[in-house]
N, C-alpha and C positions, 0 to 999 in steps of 0.2 A: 528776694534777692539771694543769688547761693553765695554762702563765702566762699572766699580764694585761703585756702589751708597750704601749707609746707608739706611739698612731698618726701617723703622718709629718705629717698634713695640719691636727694640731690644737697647730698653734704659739701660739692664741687661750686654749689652756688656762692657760698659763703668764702671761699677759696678764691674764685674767679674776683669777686668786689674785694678781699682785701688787696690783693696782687693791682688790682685797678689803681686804688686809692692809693696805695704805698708808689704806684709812679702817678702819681698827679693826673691822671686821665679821667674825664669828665664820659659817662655812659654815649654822650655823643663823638668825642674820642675815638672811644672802644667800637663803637657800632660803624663811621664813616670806614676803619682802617681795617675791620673785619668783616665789611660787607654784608652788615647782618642788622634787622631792624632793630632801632633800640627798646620800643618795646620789649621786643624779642628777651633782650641781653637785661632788661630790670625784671623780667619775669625767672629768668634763670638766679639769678642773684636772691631775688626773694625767696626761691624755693617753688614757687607759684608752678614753675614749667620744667622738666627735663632739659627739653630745646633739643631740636634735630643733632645727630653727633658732629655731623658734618658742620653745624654751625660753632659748637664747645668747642671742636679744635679750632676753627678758625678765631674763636675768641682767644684763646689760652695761646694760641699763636704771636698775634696781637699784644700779649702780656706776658711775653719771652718763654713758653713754658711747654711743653707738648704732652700729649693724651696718649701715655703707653699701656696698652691691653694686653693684660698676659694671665696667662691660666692660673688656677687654683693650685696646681701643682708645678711649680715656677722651675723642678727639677727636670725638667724635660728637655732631653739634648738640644730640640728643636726651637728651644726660646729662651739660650742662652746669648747674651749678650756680647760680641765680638772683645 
């Protein structure tokens, strides 16, 4: 049997299931209104999955919140914010 481990890089799991739980929304909730298997959305939450990006914003969506990507050096005329 392999274990299911916590991947390093999905600290946003933990993020996405507080924001759930602090508005009352039950993972099927979350998963009818983002269009995204719920499966899907307790594997992200556990750590378990990354999860397509296209589906984390559609969750984080979902939980009033959006997925801004910005560079390492945030000084760059080209990704300042209006």
């Amino acid at each position: 049997m392999k274990l299911k481990t916590k991947t390093k890089n999905n600290w946003y799991g933990d993020v996405m299931r507080e924001l759930r739980i602090e508005r009352g929304l039950t993972l099927m909730d979350v998963a009818q209104a983002a269009k995204v298997d719920i499966e899907t959305i307790r594997r992200i939450e556990l750590g378990i999955s990354m999860g397509q990006f296209s589906y984390v914003e559609r969750i984080f969506k979902v939980l009033d919140h959006e997925v801004e990507i910005v560079p390492i050096n945030a000084e760059s005329e080209n990704f300042k914010r209006p």
